[in-house]
PAZATOR-288861 format. One record per residue (C-alpha): residue number from 1; x negated, y negated, z negated. Coordinates in Angstrom, 2 decimals, padded with zeros to 5 digits. Layout:
BEGIN
 vovex      xx      yy      zz
   NUM       X       Y       Z
...
//
This chain:
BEGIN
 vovex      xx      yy      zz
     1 -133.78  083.68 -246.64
     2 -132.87  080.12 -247.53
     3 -131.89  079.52 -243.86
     4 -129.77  082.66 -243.28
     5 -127.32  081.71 -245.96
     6 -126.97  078.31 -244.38
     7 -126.61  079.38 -241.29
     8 -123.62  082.24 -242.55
     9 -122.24  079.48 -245.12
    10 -121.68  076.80 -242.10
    11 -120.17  080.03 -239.50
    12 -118.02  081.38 -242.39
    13 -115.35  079.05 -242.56
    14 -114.92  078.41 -239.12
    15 -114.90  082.24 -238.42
    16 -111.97  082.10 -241.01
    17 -110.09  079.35 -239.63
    18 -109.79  081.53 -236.38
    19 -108.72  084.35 -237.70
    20 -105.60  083.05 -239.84
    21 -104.75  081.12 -236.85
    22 -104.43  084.12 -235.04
    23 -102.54  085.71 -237.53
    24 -100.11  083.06 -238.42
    25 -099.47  083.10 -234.46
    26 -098.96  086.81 -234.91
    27 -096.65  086.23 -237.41
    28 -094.91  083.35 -236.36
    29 -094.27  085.69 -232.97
    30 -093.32  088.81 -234.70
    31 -090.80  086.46 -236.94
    32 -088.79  084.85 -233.63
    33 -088.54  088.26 -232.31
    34 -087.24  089.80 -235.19
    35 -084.26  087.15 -234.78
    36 -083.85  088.23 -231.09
    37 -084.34  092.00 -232.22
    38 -083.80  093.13 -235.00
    39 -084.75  096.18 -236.62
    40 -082.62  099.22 -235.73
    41 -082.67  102.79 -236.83
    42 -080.54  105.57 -235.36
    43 -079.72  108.72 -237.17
    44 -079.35  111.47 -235.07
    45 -078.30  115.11 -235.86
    46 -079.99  118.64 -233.91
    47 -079.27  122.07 -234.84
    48 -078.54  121.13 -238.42
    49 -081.65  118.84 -239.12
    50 -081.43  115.08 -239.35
    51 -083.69  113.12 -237.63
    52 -084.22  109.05 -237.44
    53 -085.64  107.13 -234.55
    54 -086.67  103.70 -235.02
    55 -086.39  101.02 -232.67
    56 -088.93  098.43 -234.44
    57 -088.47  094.52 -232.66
    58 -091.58  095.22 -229.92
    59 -090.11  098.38 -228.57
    60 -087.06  096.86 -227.60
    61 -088.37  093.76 -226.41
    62 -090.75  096.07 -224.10
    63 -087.98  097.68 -223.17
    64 -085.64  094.42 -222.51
    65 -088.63  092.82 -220.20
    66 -088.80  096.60 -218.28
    67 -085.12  095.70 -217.77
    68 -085.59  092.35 -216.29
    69 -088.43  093.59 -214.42
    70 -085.83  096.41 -212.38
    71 -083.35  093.67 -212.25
    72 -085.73  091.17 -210.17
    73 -087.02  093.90 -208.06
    74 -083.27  094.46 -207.21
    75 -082.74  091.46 -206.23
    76 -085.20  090.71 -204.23
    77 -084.95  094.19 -202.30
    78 -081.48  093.32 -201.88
    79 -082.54  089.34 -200.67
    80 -085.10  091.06 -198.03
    81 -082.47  093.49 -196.46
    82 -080.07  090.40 -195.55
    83 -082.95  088.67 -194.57
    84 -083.64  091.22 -192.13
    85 -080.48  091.79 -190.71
    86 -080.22  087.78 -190.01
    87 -083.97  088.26 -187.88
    88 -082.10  091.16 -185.97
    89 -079.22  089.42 -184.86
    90 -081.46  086.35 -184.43
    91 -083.41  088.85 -182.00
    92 -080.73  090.47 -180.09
    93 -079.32  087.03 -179.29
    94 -082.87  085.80 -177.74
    95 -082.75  089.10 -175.80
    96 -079.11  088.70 -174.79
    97 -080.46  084.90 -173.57
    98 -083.62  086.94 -171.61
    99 -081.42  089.28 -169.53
   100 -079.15  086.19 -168.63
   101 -081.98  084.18 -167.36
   102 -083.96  086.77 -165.68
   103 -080.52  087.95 -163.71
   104 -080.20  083.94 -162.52
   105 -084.09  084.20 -161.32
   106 -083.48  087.77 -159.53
   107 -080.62  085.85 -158.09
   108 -082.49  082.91 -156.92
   109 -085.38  084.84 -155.26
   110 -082.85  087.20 -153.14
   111 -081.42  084.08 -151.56
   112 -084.80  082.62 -150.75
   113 -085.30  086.24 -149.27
   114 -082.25  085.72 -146.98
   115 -083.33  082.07 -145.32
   116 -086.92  083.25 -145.23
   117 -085.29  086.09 -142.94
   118 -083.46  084.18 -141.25
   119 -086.55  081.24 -140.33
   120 -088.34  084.50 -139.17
   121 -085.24  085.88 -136.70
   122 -085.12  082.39 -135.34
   123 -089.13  081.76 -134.28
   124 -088.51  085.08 -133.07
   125 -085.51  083.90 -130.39
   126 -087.48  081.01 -129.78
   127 -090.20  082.82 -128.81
   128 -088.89  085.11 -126.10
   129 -086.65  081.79 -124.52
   130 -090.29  080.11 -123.94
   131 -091.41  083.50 -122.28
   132 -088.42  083.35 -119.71
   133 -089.07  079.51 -119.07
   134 -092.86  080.82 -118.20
   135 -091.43  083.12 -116.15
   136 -088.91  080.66 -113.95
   137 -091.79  078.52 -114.23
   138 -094.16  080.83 -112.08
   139 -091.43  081.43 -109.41
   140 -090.67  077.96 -108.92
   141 -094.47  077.16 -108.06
   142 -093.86  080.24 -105.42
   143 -090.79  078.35 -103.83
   144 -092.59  075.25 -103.98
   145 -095.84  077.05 -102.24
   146 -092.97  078.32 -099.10
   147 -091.83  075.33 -098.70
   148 -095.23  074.05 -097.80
   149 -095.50  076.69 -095.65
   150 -092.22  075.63 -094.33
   151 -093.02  072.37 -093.37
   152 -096.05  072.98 -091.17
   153 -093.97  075.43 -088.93
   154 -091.44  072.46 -088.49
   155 -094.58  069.92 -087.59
   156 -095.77  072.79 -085.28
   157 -092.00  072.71 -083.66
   158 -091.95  069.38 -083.12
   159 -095.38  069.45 -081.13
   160 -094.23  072.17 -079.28
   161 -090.88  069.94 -078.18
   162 -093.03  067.17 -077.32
   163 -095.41  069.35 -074.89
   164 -092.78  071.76 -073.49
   165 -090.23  069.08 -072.02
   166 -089.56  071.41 -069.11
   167 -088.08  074.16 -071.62
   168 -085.62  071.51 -073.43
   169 -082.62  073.31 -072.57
   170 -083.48  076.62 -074.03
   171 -085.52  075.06 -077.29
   172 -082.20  072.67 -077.58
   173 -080.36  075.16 -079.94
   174 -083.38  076.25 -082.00
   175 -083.42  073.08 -082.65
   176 -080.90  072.77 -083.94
   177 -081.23  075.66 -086.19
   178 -084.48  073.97 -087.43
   179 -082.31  071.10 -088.63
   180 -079.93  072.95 -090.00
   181 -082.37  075.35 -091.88
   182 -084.44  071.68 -092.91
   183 -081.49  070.64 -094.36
   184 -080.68  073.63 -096.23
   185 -084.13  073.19 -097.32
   186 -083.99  069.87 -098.82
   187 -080.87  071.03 -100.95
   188 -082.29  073.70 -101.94
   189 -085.11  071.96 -102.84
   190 -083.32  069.12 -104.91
   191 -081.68  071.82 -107.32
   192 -084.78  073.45 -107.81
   193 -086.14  069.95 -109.22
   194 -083.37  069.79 -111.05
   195 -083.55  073.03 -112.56
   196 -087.04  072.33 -113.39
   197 -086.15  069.40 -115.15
   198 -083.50  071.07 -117.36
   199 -086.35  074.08 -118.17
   200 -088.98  071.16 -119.23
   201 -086.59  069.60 -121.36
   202 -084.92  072.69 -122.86
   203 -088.74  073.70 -123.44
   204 -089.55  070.69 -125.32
   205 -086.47  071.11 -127.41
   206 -087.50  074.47 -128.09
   207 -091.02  073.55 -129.24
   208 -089.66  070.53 -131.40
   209 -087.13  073.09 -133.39
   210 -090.07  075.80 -133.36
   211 -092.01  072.63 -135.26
   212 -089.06  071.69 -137.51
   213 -089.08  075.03 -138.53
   214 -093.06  075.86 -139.57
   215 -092.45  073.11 -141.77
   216 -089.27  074.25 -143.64
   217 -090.80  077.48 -143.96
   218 -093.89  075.85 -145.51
   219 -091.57  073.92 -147.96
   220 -089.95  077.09 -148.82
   221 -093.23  078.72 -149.18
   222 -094.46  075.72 -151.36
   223 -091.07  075.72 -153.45
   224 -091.29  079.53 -154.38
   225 -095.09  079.36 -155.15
   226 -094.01  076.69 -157.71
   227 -091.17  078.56 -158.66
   228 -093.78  081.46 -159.49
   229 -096.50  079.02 -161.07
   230 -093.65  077.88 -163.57
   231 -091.79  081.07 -164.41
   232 -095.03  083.23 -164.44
   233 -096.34  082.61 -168.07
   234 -092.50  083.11 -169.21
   235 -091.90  086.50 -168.09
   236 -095.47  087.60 -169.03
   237 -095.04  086.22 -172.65
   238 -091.40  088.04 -172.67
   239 -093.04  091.27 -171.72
   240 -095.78  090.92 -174.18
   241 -092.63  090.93 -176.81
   242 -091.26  093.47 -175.23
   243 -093.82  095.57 -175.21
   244 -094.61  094.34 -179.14
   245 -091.23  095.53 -179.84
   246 -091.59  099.04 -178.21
   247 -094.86  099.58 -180.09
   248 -092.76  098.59 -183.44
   249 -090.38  100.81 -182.23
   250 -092.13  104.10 -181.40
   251 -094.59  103.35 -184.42
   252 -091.29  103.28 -186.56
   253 -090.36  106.46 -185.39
   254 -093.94  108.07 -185.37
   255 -093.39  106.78 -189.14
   256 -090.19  108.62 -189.74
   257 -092.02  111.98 -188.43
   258 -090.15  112.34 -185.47
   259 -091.67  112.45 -181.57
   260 -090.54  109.70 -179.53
   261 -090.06  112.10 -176.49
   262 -088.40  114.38 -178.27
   263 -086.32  111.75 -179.89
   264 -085.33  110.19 -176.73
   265 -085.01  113.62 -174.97
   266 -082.34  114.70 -177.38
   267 -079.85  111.69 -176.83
   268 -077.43  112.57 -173.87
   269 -076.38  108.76 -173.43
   270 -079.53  107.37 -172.31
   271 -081.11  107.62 -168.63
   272 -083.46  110.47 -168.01
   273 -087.49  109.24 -167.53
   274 -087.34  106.43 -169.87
   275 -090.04  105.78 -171.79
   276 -094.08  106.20 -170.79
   277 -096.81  104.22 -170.44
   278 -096.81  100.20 -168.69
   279 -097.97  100.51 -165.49
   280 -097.83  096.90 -163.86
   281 -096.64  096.89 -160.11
   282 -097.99  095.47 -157.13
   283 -097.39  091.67 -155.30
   284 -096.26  092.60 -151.32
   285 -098.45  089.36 -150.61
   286 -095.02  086.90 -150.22
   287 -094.45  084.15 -151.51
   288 -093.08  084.69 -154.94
   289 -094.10  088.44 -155.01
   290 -096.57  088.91 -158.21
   291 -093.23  086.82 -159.80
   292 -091.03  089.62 -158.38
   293 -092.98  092.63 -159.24
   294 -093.44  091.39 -162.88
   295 -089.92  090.85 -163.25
   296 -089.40  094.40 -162.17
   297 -091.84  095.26 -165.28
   298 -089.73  093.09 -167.42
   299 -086.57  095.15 -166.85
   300 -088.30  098.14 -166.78
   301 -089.60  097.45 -170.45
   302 -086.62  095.97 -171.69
   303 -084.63  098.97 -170.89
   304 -086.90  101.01 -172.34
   305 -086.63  099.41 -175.19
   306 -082.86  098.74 -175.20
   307 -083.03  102.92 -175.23
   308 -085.64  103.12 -178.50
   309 -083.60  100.74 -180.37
   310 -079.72  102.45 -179.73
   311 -081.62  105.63 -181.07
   312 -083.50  103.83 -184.25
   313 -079.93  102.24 -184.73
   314 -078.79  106.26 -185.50
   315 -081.84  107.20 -187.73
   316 -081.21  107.36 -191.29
   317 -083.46  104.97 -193.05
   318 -081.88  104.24 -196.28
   319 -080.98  105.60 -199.76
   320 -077.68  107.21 -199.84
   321 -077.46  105.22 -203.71
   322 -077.59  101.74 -204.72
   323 -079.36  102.02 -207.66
   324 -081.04  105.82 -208.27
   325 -084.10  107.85 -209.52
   326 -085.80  110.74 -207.93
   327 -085.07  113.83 -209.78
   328 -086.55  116.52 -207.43
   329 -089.03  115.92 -203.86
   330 -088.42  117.95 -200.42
   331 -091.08  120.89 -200.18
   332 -092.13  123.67 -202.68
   333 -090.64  123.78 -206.40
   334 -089.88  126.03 -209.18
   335 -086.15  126.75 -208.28
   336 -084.45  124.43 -211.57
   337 -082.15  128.29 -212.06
   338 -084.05  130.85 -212.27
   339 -087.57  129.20 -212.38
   340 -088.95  130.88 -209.26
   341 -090.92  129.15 -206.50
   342 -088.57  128.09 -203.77
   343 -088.24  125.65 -200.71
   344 -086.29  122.45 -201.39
   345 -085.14  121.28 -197.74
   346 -084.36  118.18 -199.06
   347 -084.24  115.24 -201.90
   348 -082.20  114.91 -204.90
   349 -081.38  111.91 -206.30
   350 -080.03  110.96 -209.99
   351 -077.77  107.96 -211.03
   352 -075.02  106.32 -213.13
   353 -072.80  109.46 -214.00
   354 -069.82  107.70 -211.34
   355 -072.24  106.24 -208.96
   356 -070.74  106.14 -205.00
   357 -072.50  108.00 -202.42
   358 -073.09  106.32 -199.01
   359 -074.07  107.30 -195.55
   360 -077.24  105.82 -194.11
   361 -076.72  105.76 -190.74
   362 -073.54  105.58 -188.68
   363 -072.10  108.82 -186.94
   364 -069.20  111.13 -186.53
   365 -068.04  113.42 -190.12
   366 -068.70  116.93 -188.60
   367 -067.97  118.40 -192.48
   368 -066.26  117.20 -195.53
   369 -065.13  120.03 -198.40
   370 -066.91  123.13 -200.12
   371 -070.25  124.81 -198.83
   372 -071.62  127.42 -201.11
   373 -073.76  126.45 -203.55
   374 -073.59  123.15 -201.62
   375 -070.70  122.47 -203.66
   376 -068.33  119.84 -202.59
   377 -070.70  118.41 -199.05
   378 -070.40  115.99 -195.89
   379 -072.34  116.72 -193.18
   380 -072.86  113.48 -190.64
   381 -073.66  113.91 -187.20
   382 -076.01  110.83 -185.58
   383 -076.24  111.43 -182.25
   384 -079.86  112.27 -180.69
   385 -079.64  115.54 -182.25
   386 -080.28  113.73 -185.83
   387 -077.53  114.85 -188.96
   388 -077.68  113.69 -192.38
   389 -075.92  115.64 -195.31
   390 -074.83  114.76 -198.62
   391 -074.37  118.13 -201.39
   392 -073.11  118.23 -205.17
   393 -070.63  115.66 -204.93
   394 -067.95  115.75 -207.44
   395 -065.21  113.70 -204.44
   396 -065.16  113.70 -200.96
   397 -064.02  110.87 -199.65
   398 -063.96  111.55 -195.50
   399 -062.22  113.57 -193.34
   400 -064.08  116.15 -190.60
   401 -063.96  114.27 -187.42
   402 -063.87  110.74 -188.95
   403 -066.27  108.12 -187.36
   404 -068.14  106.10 -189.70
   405 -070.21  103.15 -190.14
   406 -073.63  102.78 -191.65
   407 -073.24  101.72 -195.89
   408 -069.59  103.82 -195.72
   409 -068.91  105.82 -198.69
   410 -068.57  109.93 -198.24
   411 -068.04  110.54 -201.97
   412 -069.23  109.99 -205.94
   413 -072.02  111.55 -207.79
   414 -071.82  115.29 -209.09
   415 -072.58  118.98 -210.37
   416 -070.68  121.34 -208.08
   417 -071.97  124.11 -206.72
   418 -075.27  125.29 -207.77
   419 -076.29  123.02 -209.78
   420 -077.81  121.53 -213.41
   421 -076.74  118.27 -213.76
   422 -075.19  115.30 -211.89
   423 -076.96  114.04 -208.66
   424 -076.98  114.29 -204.98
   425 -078.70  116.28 -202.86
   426 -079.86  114.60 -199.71
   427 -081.15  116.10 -196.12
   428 -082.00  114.76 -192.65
   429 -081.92  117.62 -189.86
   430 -083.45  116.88 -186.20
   431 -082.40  119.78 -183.92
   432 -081.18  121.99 -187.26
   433 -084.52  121.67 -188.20
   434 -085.09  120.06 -192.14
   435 -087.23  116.98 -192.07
   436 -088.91  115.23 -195.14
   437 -086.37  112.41 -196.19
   438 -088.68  110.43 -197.82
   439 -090.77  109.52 -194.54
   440 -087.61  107.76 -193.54
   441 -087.06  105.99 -196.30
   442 -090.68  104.66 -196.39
   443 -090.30  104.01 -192.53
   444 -087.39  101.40 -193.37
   445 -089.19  100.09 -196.41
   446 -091.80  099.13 -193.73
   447 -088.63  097.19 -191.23
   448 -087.31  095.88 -194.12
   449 -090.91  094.35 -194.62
   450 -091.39  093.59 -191.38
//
């Protein structure tokens, strides 16, 4: 028993000490931000009945740091969206830079084409000259053989002379035709030399060129195979981004709820058969031909995706307000009238009571003024078969027919038409057909991330 009231008389204190330094803290707290806040107490008045609500220091310093809280995440929403748009101009100048370089290459291979052609047309010429040199060739060795032939007649003539004195007179003029024809012979025989020369040497000329030539084409050859060896890992890694891209792209739009060939199909500007899956082509086994055929696949893909992004450019990702709250979700609700279940094609969004209304995606004003229980509306046509529109408005600040850009205003906050209360009611139509707004809006929260 002894021990026990040792042991609590040496705790005690120290469990004491703690505990008013805690609360003088607590004090000392509460004290600082009573001078920051002060007590407030506001009287208000309800169908005859007084009532007070108190705003003790804590409340509204919970309420200041919810404040600050909004006002950072502001900011840095605001800091991330000009952050992005520097990346995308940063991007379309690299792909700007891509097209320019891959039109020089394209270039560049179509005149190697043009002297490989022409090596080709002149091995062929050279080829059929040697053939007709064969062929002279093979008819001089037949003159050559007569002539032989030729020359024992004549030794045969002259025996015959020698033996058959008696018939001088009569063998006197053949003869002389013998000489004559010898003679003939012998010239004859002296340009056929001569030609032969001149179809030796023009056939060594021939063979030199045909020599001269192998080896430029081999050059050639060896030029564009390093040409291919060097450029090859640069247009594969700028169709892996271009394919990276697409997949961002489509995924985007996949996102949004949309199909991308419906998407794409619905936009009258771009080329029909765009789109689909990468199917590499073929080398044709020349020189430089994997480099060609990959470069085809390049193009292919960057037009491809040159089409996705002008149609992402006319989806509405944004928030037709700068600084809003949700006040009512697209789908099924009690209708905020008469309290019956209803379809809400749309979201509605509440602000500051004079709060400017902008468009979130640039198009063409196909209606600005009074639609029903609308009230006062603007309806904004995108292109690709996408419109946006923008109901309740208390001003209209566009004209039907106007072209506008993306962050334009189209009016101010407001109750008209049917209506409780000041907001806007926002829609996004694909084909007439009412899509869910906020899967846009979370699809550009995620390129605004990205």
């Amino acid at each position: 028993m002894t021990d026990d009231r040792q042991k609590s008389f040496k705790t005690g204190p120290h469990s004491f000490s703690a505990s008013s330094a805690f609360a003088s803290a607590k004090r000392w707290a509460d004290d600082r931000l009573a001078l920051v806040f002060p007590y407030k107490q506001i009287v208000y008045r309800s169908h005859g009945k007084a009532s007070c609500l108190n705003l003790t220091s804590r409340l509204q310093g919970s309420i200041a740091g919810v404040l600050l809280i909004v006002a950072g995440w502001v900011a840095f929403t605001s800091g991330s969206m000009l952050n992005h748009d520097l990346e995308l101009t940063a991007k379309d100048a690299q792909i700007a830079n891509v097209r320019v370089a891959y039109r020089s290459l394209l270039g560049e291979v179509a005149d190697y084409q043009k002297r490989f052609s022409s090596v080709v047309n002149n091995l062929e010429t050279n080829h059929e000259m040697m053939l007709e040199l064969a062929g002279q060739n093979s008819r001089l060795q037949k003159d050559l053989k007569s002539l032989s032939s030729s020359r024992k007649e004549r030794a045969e003539v002259e025996q015959t002379r020698i033996t058959m004195t008696e018939h001088l007179d009569s063998v006197e003029s053949q003869m002389q035709s013998l000489a004559q024809r010898n003679f003939s012979l012998k010239d004859d025989m002296s340009t056929i030399e001569t030609d032969l020369q001149d179809a030796l040497t023009q056939r060594n000329t021939a063979l030199m060129e045909s020599t001269q030539m192998r080896r430029d084409i081999k050059v050639l050859e060896n030029k564009l195979v390093n040409l291919e060896e060097k450029e090859n890992t640069t247009v594969e890694r700028l169709t892996t981004q271009a394919e990276m891209f697409i997949t961002s792209m489509e995924l985007l739009i996949e996102t949004a709820g949309l199909d991308v060939d419906d998407l794409m199909a619905g936009d009258d500007a771009l080329v029909a058969g765009q789109g689909g899956p990468f199917i590499a082509l073929q080398g044709d086994g020349r020189p430089a031909g994997r480099l060609k055929a990959k470069l085809q696949n390049l193009e292919n893909r960057l037009a491809y995706s040159d089409s996705l992004q002008s149609v992402v450019k006319k989806m509405p990702f944004a928030v037709p307000l700068q600084g809003f709250y949700m006040t009512s979700k697209f789908g099924k609700r009690r209708d905020p009238v008469n309290h019956k279940w209803s379809m809400h094609y749309g979201l509605d969004f509440g602000s500051s009571p004079h709060a400017a209304v902008y468009v979130t995606a640039p198009g063409k004003v196909t209606y600005a003024g009074w639609k029903g229980s609308f009230g006062k509306m603007v309806e904004v046509d995108h292109g690709a078969g996408i419109k946006t529109r923008y109901g309740h408005m208390s001003k209209v600040t566009v004209k039907t027919g106007q072209m506008i850009n993306f962050g334009d205003k189209v009016g101010v906050i407001g109750n008209t038409g049917r209506s409780t209360g000041k907001h806007v009611h926002y829609e996004i139509l694909f084909r007439d057909k009412a899509l869910d707004p906020m899967k846009f809006i979370k699809a550009g929260r995620y390129v605004f991330k990205e």
